[in-house]
N, CA, C and O atoms as CSV, one atom per row, in Angstrom:
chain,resi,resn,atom,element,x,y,z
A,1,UNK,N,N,23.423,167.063,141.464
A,1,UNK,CA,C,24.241,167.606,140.424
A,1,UNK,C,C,24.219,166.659,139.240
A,1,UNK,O,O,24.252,165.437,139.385
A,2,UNK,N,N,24.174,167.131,138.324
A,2,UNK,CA,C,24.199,166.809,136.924
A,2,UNK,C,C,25.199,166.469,136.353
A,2,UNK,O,O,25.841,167.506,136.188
A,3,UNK,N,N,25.991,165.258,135.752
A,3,UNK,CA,C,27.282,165.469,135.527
A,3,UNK,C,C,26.969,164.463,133.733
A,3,UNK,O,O,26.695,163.265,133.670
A,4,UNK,N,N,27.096,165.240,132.743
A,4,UNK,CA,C,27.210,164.144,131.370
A,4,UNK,C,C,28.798,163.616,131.282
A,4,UNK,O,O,29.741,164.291,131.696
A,5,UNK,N,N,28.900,162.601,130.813
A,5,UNK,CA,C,30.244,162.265,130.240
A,5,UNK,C,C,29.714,161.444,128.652
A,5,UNK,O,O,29.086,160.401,128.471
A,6,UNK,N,N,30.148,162.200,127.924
A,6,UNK,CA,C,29.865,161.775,126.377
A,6,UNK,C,C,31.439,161.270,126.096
A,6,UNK,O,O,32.365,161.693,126.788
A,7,UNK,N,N,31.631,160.340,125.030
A,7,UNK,CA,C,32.334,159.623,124.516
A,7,UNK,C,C,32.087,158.899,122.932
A,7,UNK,O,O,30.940,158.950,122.487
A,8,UNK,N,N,32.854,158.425,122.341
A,8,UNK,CA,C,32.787,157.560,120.947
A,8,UNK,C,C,33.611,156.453,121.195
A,8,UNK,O,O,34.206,156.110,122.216
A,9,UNK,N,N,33.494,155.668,119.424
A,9,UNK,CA,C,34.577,154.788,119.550
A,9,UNK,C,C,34.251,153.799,120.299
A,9,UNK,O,O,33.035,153.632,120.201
A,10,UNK,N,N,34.902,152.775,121.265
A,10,UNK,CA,C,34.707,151.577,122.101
A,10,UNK,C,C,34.459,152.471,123.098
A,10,UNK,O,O,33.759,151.664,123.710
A,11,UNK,N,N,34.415,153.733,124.005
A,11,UNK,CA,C,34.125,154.346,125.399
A,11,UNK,C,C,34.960,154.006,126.481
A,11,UNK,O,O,34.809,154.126,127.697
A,12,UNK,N,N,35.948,153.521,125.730
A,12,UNK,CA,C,37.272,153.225,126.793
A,12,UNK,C,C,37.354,154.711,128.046
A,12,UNK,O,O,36.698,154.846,129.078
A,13,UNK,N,N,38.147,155.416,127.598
A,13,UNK,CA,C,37.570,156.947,128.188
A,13,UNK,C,C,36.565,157.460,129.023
A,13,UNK,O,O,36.735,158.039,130.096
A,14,UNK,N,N,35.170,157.128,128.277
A,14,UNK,CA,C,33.865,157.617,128.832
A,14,UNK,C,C,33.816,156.523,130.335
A,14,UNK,O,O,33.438,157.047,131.382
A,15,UNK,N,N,34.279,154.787,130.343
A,15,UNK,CA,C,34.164,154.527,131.182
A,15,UNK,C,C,35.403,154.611,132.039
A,15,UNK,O,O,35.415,153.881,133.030
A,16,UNK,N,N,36.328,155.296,131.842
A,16,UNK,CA,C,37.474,155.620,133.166
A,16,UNK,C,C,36.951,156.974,133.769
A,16,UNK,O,O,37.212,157.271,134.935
A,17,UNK,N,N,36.296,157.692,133.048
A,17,UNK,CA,C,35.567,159.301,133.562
A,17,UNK,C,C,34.105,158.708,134.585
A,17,UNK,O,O,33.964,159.229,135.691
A,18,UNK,N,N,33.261,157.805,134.201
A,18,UNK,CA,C,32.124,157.888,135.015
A,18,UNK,C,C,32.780,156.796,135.959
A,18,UNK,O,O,32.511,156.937,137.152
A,19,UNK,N,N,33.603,155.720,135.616
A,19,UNK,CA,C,34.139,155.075,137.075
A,19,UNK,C,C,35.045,156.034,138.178
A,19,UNK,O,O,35.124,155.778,139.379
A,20,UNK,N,N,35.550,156.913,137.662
A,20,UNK,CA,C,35.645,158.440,138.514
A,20,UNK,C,C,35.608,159.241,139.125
A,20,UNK,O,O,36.386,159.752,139.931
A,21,UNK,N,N,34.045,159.560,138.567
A,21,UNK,CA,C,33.474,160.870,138.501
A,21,UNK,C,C,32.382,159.896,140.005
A,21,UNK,O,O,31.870,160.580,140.891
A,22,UNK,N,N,32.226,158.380,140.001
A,22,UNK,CA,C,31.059,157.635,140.660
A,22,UNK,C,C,32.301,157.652,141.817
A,22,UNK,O,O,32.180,158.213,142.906
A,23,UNK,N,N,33.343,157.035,141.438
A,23,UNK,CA,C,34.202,156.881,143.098
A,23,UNK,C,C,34.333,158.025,143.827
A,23,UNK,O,O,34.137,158.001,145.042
A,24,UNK,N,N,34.709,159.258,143.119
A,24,UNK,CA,C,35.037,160.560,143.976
A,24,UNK,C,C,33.960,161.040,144.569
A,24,UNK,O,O,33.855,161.254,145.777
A,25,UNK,N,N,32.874,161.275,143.476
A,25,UNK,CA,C,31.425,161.653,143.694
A,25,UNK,C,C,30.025,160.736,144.093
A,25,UNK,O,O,28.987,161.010,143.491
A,26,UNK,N,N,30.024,159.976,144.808
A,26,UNK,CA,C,28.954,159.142,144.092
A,26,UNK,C,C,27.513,159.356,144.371
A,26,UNK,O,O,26.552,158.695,143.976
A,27,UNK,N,N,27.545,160.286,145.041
A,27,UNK,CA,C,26.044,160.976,144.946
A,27,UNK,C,C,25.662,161.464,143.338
A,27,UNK,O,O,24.543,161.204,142.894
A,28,UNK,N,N,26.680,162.191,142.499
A,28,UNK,CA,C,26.502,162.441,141.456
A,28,UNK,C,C,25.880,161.747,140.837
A,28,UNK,O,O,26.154,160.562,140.644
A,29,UNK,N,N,24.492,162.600,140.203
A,29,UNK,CA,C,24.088,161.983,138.912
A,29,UNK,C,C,24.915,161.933,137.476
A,29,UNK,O,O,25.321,162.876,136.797
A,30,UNK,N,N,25.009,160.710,137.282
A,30,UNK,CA,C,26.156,160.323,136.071
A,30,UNK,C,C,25.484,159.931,134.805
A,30,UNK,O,O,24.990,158.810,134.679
A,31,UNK,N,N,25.447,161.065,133.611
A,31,UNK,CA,C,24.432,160.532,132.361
A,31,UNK,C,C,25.563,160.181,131.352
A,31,UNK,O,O,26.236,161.099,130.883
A,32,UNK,N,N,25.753,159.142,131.067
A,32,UNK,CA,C,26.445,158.535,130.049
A,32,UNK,C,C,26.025,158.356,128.360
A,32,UNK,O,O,25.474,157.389,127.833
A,33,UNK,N,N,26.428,159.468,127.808
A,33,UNK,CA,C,26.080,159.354,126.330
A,33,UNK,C,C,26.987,158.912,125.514
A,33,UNK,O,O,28.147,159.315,125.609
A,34,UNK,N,N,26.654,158.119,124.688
A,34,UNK,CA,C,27.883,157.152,123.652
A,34,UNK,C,C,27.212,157.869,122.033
A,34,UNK,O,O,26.055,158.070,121.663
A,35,UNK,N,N,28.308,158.061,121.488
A,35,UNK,CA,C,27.968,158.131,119.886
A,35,UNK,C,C,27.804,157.199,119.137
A,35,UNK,O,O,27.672,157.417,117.932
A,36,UNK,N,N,27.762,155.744,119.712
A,36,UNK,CA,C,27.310,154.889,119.143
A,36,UNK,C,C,27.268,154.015,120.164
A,36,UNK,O,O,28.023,154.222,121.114
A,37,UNK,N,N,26.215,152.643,120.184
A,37,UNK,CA,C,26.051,152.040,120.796
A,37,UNK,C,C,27.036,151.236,121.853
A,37,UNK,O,O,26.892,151.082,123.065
A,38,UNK,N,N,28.092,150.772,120.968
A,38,UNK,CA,C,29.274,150.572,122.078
A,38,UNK,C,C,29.720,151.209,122.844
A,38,UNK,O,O,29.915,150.598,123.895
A,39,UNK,N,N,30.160,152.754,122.857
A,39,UNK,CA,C,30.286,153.421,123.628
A,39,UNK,C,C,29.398,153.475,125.036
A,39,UNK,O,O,29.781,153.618,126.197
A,40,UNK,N,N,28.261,153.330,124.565
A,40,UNK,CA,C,27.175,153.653,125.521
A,40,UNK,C,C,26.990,152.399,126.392
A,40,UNK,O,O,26.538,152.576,127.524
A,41,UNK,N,N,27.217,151.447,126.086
A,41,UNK,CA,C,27.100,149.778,126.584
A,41,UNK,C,C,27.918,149.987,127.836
A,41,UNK,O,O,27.538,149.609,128.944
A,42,UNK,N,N,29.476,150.834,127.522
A,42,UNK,CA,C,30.599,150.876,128.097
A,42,UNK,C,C,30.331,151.805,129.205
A,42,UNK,O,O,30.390,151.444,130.380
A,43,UNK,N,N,30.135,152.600,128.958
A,43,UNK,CA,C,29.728,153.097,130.288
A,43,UNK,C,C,28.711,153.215,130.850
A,43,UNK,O,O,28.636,154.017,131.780
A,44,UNK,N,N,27.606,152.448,130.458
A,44,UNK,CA,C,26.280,151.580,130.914
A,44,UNK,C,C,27.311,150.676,132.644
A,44,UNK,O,O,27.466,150.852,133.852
A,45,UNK,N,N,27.636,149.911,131.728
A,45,UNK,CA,C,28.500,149.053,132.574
A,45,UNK,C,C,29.935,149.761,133.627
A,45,UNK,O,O,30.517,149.280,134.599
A,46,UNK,N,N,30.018,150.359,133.292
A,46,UNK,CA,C,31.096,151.357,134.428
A,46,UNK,C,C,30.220,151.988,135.830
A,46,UNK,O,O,30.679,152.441,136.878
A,47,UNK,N,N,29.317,151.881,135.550
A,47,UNK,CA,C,28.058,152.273,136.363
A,47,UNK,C,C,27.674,153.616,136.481
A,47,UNK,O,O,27.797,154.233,137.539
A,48,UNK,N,N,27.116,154.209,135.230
A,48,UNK,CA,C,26.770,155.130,134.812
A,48,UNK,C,C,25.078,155.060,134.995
A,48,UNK,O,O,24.317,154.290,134.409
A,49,UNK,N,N,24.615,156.452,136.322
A,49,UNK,CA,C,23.153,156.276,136.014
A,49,UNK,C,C,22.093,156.218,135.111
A,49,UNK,O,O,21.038,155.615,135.303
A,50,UNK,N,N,22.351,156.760,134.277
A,50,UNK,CA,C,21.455,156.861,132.953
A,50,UNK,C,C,22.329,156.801,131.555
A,50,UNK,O,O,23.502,157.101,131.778
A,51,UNK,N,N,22.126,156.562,130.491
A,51,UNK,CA,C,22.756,156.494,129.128
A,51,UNK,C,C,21.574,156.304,127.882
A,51,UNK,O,O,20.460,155.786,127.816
A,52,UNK,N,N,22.369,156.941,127.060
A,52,UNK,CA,C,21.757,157.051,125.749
A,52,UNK,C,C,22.743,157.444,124.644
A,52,UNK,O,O,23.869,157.927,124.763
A,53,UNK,N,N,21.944,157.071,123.357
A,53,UNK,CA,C,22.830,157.293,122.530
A,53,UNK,C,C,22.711,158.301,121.524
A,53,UNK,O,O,21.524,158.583,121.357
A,54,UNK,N,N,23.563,159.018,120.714
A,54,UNK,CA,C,23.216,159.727,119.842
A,54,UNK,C,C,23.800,161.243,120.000
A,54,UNK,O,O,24.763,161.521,120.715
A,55,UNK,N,N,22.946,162.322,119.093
A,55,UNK,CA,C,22.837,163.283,118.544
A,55,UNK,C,C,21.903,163.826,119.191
A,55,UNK,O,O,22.251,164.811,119.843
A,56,UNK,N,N,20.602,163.471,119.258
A,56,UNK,CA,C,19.695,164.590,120.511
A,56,UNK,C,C,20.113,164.223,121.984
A,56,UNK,O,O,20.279,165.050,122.880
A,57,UNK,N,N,20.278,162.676,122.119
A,57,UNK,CA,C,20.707,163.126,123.899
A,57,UNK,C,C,21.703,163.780,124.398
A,57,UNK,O,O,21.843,164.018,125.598
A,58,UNK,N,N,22.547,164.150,123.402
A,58,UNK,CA,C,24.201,165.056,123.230
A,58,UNK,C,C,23.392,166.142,123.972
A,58,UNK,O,O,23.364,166.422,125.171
A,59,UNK,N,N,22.606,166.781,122.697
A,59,UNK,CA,C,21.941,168.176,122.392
A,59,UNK,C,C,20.953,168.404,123.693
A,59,UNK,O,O,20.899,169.531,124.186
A,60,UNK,N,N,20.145,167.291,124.264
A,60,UNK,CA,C,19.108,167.371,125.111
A,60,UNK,C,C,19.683,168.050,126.383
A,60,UNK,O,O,19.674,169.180,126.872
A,61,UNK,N,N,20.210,166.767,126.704
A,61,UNK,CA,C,21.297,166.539,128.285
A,61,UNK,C,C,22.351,167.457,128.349
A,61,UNK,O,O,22.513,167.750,129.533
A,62,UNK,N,N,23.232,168.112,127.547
A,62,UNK,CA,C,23.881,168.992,128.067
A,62,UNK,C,C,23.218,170.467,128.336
A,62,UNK,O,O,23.612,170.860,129.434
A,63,UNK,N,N,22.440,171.316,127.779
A,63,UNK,CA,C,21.216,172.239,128.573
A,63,UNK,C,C,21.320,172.335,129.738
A,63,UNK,O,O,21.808,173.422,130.050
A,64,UNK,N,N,21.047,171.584,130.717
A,64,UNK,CA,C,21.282,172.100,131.951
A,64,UNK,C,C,22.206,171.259,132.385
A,64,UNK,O,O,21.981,171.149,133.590
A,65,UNK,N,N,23.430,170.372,132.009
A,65,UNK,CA,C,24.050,170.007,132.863
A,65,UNK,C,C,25.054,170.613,133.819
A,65,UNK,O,O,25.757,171.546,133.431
A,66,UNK,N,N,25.156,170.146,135.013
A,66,UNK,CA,C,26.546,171.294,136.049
A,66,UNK,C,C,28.008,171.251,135.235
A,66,UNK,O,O,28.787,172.204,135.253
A,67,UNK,N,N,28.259,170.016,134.526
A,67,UNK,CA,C,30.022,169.532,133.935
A,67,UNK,C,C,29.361,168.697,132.724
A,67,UNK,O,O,28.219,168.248,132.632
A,68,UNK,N,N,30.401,168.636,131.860
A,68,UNK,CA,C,30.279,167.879,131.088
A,68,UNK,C,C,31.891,167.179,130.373
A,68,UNK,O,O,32.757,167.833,129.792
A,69,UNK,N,N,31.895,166.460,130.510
A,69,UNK,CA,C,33.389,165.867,130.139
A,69,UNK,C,C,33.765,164.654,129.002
A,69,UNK,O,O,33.190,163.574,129.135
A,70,UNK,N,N,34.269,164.748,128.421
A,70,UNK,CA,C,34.849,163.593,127.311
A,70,UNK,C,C,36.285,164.234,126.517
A,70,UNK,O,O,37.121,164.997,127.002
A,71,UNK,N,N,36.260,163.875,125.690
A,71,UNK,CA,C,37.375,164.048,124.893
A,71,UNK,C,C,37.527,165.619,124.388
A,71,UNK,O,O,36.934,166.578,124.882
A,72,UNK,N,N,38.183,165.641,123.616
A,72,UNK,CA,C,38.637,167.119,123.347
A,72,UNK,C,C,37.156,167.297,122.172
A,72,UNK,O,O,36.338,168.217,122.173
A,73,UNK,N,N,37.194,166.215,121.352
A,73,UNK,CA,C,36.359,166.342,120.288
A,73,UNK,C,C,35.564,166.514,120.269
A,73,UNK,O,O,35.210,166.747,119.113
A,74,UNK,N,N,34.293,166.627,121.414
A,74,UNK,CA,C,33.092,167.057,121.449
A,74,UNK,C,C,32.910,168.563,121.689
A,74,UNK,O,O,31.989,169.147,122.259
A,75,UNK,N,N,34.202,169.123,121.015
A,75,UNK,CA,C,33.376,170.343,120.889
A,75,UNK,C,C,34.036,170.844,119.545
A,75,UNK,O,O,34.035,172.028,119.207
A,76,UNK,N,N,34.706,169.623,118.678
A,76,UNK,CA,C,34.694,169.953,117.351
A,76,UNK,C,C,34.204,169.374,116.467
A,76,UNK,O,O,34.824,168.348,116.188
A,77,UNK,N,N,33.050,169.625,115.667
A,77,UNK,CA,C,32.272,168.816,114.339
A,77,UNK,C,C,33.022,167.953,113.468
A,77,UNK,O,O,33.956,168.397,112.800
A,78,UNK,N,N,32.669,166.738,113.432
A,78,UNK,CA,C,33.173,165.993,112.404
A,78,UNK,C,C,34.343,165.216,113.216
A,78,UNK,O,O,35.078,164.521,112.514
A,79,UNK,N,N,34.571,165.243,114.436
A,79,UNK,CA,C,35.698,164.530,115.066
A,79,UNK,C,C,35.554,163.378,115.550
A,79,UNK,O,O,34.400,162.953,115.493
A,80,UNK,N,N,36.478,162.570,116.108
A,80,UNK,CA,C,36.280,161.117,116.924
A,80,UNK,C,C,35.704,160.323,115.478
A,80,UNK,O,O,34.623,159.750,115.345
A,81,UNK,N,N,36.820,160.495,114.434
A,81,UNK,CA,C,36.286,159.656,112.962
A,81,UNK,C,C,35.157,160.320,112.883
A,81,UNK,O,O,34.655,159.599,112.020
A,82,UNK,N,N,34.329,161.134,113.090
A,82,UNK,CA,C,33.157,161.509,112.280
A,82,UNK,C,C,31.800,161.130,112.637
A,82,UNK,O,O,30.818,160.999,111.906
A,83,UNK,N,N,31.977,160.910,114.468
A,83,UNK,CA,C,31.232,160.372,115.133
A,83,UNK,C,C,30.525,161.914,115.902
A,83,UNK,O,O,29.396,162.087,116.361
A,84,UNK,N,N,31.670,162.852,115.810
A,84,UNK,CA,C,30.479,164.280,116.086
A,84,UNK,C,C,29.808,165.146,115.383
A,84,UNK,O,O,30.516,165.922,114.740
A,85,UNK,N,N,28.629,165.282,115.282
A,85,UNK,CA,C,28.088,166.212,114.498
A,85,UNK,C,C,27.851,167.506,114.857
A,85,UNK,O,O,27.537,167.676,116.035
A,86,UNK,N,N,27.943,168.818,113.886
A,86,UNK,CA,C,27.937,169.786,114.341
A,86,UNK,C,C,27.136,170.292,115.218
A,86,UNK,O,O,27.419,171.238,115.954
A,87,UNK,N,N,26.194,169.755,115.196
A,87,UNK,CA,C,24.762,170.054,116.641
A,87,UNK,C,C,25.480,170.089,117.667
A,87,UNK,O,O,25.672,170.972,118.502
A,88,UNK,N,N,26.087,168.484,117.482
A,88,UNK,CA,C,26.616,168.019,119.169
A,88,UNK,C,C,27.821,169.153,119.680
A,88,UNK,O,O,27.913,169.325,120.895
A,89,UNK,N,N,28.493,169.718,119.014
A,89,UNK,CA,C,29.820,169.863,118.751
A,89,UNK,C,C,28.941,171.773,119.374
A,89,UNK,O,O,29.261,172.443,120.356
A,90,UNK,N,N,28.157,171.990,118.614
A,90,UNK,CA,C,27.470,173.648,119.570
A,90,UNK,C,C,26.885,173.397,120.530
A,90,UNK,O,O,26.967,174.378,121.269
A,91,UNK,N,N,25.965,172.153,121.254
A,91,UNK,CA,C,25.498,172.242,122.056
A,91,UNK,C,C,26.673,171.890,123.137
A,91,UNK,O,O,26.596,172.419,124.246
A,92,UNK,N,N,27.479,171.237,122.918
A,92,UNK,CA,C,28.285,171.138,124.291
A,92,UNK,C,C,29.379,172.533,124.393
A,92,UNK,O,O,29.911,172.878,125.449
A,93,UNK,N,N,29.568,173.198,123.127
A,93,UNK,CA,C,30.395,174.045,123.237
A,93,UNK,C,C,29.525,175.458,123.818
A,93,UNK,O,O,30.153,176.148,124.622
A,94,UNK,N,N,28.079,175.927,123.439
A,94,UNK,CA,C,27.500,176.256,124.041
A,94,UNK,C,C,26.581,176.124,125.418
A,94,UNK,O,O,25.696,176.879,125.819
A,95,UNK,N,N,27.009,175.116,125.898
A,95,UNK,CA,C,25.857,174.886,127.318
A,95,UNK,C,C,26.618,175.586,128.123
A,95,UNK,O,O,27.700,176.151,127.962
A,96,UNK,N,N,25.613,175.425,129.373
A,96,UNK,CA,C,26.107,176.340,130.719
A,96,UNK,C,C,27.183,175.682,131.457
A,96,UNK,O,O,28.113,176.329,131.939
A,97,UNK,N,N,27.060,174.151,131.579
A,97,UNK,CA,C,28.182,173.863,132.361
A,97,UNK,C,C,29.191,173.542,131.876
A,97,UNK,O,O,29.320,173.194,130.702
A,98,UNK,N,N,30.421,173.637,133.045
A,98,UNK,CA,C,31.854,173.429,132.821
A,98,UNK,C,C,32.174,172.385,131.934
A,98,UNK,O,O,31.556,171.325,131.849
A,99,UNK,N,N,33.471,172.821,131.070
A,99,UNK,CA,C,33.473,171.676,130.302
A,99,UNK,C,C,34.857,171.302,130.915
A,99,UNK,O,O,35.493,172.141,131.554
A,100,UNK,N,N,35.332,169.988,130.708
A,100,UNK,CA,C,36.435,169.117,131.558
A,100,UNK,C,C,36.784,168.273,130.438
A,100,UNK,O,O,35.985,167.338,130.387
A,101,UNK,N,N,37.803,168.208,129.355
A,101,UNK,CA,C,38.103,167.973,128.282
A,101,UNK,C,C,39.357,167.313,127.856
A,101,UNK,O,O,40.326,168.046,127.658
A,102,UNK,N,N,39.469,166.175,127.705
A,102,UNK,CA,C,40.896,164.737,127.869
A,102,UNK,C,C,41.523,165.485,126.346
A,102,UNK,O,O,40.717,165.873,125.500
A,103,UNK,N,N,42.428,165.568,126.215
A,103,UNK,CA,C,42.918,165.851,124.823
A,103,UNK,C,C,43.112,164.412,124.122
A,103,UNK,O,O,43.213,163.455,124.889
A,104,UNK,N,N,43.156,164.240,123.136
A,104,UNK,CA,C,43.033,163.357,122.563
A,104,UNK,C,C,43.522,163.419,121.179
A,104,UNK,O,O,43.584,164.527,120.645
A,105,UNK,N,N,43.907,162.275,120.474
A,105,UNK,CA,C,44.726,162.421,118.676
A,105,UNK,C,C,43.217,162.370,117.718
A,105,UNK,O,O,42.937,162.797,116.598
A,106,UNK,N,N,42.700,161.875,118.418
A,106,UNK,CA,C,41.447,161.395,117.328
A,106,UNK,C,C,40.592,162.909,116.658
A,106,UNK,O,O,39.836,162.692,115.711
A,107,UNK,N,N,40.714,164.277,117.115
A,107,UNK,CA,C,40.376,165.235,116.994
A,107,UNK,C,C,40.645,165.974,116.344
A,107,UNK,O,O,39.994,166.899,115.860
A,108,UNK,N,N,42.011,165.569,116.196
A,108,UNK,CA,C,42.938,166.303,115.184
A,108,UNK,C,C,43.584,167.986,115.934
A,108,UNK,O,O,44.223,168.915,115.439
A,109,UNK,N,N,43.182,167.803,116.920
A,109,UNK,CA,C,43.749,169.502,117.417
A,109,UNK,C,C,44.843,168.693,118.735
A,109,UNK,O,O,44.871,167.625,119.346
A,110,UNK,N,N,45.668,170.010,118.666
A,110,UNK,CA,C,46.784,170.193,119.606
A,110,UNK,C,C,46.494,171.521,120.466
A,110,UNK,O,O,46.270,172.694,120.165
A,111,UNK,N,N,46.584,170.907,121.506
A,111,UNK,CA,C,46.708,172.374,122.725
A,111,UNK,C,C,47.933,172.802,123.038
A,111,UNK,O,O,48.367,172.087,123.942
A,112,UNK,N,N,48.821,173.756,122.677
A,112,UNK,CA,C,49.701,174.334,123.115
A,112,UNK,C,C,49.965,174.397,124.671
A,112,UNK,O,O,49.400,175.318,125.260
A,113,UNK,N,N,50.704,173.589,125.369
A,113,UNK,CA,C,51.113,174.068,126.524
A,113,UNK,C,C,50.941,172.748,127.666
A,113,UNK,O,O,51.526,172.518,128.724
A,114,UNK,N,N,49.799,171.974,126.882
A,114,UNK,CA,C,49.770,170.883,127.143
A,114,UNK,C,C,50.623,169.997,127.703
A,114,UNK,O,O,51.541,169.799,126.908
A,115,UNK,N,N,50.800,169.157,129.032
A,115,UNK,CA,C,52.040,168.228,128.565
A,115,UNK,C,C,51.222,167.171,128.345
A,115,UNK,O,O,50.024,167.079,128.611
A,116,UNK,N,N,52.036,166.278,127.780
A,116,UNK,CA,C,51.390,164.321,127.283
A,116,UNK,C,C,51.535,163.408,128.848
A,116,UNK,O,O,52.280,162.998,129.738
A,117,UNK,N,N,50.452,163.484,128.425
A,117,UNK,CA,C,50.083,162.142,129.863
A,117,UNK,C,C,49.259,161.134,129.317
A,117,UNK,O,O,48.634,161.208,128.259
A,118,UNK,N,N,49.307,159.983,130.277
A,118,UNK,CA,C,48.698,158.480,130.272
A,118,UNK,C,C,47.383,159.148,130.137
A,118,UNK,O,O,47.122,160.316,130.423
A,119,UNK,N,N,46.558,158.199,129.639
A,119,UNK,CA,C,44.761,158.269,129.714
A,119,UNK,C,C,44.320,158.149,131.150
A,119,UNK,O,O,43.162,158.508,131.364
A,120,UNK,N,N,44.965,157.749,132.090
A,120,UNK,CA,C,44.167,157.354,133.120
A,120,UNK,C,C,44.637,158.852,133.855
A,120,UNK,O,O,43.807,159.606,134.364
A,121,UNK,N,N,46.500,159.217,133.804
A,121,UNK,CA,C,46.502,160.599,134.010
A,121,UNK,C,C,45.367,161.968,133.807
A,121,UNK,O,O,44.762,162.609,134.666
A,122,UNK,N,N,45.371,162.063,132.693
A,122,UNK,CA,C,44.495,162.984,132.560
A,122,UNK,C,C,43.044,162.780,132.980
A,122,UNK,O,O,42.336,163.770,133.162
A,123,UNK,N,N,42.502,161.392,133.165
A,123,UNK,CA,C,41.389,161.202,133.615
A,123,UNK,C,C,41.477,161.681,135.245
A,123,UNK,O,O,40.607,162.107,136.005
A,124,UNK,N,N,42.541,161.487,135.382
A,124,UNK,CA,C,42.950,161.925,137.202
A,124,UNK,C,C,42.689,163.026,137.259
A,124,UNK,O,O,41.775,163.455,137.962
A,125,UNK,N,N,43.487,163.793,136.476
A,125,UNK,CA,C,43.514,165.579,136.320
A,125,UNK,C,C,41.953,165.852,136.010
A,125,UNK,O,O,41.583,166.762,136.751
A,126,UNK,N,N,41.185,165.519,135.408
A,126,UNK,CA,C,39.873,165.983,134.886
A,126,UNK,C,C,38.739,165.861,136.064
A,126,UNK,O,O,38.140,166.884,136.397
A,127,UNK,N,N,38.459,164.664,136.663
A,127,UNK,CA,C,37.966,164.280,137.627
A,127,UNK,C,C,38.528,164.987,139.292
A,127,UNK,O,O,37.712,165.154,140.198
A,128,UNK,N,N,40.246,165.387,139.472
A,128,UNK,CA,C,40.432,166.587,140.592
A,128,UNK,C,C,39.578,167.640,140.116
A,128,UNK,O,O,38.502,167.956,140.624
A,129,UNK,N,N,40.319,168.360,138.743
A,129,UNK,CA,C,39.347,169.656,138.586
A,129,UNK,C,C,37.990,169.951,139.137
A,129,UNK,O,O,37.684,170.935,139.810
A,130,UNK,N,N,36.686,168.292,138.502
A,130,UNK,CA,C,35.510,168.527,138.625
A,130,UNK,C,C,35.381,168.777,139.668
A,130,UNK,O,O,34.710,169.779,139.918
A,131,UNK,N,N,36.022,167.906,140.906
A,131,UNK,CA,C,36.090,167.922,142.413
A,131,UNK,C,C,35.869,169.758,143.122
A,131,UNK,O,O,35.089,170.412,143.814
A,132,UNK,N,N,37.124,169.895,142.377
A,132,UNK,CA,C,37.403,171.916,143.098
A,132,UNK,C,C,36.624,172.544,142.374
A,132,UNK,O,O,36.708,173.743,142.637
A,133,UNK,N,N,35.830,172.312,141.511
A,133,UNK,CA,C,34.777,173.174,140.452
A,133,UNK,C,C,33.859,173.164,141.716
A,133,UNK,O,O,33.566,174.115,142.441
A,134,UNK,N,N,33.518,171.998,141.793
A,134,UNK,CA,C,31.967,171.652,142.435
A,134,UNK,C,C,32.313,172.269,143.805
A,134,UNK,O,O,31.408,172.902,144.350
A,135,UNK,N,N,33.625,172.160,144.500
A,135,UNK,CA,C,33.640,172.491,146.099
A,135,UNK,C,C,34.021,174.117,146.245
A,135,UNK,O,O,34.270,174.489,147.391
A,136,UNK,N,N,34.088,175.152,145.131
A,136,UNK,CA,C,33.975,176.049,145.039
A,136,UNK,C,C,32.320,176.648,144.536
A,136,UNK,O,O,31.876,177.754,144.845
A,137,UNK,N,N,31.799,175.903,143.940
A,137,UNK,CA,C,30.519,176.541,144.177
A,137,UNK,C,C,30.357,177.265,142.838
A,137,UNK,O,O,29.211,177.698,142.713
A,138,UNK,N,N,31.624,177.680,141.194
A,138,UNK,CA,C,31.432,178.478,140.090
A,138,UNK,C,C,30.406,178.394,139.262
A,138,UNK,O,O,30.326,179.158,138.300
């Protein structure tokens, strides 16, 4: 299984999702994409199988991935300061797999219904979900 976790910024986030996504899962293949090099360092080091950086490995790697997870902002253009570009922002909003999505201020959107939790909370909540996604088989 295929699992991306994209991130910006320092990848604080990206590496609490692939240290995670590796403890719950760790057969999972874990592709770690950073929007900029720090990001990507960060969850290089969280122990993320593969990483890259940018705008095409956004666009490449999500295509066939099973999940894909980061912040709310990767699936709105121009978010995370201006670290997503609209490519990135259709290809993850268009790919096939599930998306698993931390809300976040940096995005500028609010989800109605939402409640406010810790970062590591919602990293909890995101990483159960992937769990019952994958052990249902959708």
């Amino acid at each position: 299984m295929k699992i991306v976790v994209i991130d910006g910024q320092g990848g604080r986030l990206g590496k609490l999702l692939v240290e995670g996504v590796k403890e719950s899962l760790p057969d999972a293949h874990v592709i770690g994409i950073g929007t900029n090099a720090i990001a990507t360092a960060t969850m290089q080091k969280a122990g993320a199988d593969q990483v890259a950086t940018g705008e095409n490995p956004v666009v490449r790697n999500v295509m066939d991935a099973d999940a894909v997870l980061g912040p709310m902002g990767i699936v709105v253009a121009h978010s995370i300061l201006g670290e997503i570009t609209p490519a990135m922002a259709e290809a993850v909003g268009g790919c096939r797999g599930k998306k698993f999505l931390i809300p976040m201020n940096s995005c500028g959107v609010l989800v109605a219904g939402v409640q406010e939790q810790s970062l590591s909370g919602y990293v909890r909540l995101a990483v159960e979900q992937l769990i019952q996604f994958l052990q249902k088989g959708e």
